[in-house]
N, C-alpha and C positions, 0 to 999 in steps of 0.2 A: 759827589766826588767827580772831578776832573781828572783826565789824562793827560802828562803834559808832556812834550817830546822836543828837545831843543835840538837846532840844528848850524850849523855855520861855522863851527867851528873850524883851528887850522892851523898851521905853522906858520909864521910870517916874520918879515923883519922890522924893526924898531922902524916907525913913522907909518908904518903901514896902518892899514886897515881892515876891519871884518864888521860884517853885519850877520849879527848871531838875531835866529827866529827860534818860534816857542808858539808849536798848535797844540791847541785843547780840543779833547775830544771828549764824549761822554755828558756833557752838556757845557752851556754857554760859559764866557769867561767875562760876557757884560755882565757891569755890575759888580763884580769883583772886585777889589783890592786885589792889584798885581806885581809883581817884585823880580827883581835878578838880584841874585846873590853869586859869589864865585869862594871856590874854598882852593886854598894852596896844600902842599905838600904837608901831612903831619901837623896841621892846624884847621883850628873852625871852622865854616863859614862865617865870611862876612856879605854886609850888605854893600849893593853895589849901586841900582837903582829901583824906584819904585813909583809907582800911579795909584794913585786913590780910585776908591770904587767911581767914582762919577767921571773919571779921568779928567776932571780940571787939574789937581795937583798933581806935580811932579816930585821926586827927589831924588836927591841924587849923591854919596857918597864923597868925600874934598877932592879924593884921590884921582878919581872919575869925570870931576865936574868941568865944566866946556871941554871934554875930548870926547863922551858918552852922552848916546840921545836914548831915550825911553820910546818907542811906540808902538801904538797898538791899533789894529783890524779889525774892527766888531765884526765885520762881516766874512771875515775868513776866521775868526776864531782864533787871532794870532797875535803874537805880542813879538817887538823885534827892539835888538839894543846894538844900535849904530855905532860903532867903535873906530875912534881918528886917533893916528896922533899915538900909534901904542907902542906902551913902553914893556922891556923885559918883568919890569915888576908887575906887570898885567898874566902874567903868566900862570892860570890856574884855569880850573873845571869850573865852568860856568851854567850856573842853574836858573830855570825861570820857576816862580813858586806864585799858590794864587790861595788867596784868604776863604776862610773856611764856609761865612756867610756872606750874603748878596745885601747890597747896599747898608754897608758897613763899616766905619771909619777902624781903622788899626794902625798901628802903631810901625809906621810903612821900614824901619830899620831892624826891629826884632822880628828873626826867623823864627822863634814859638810862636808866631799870632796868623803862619800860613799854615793852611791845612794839604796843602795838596803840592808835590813837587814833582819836576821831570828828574829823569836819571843823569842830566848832564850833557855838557858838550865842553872838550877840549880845546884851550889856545894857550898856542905858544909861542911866543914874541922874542927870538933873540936877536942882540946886539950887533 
């Protein structure tokens, strides 16, 4: 099990930008399948982005795709998701989550296949 702790959060206005981070603690996060998901008001989580255990693959959500970077630190233990270009509908609790087994393909868009999440970080993007 991993500890995740996300951080960067913020209030900011439409074009702006945030780079939200995400350290694990408790043991390594190489090797993992890693994910950001963000959940709105009175609704799911959804998937936002995600890196395969080898971190060759990326992916990445429509909504999200060329304004959002996925990346990650082996050596800090850290994963970060580069945020341009943001709009008010960006506006939700932003989670990093890390897959339950080590070198492990999953299914990088459903949130049943991570075993491990942070408690969240806040953005809010108005107009």
């Amino acid at each position: 099990q991993v500890q995740l702790v996300e951080s960067g959060g913020g209030v900011v206005q439409a074009g702006d930008s945030l780079r939200l981070s995400c350290v694990g603690s408790g043991r390594t996060i190489t090797g993992y399948a890693m994910g950001w998901f963000r959940q709105f008001p009175g609704k799911e989580r959804e998937f936002v982005a995600a890196q395969s255990y080898g971190g060759v693959n990326l992916y990445y959500a429509d909504s999200v795709k060329g304004r959002f970077t996925f990346s990650s630190n082996n050596a800090k233990n850290m994963l970060h998701l580069q945020m341009n270009n943001l709009k008010p509908e960006d506006t939700a609790v932003y989670f990093c989550a890390a897959a339950a087994k080590q070198f492990t393909d999953v299914d990088p868009v459903d949130g049943n296949e991570y075993a491990d999440w942070g408690r969240g970080t806040q953005v809010t993007v108005s107009s």
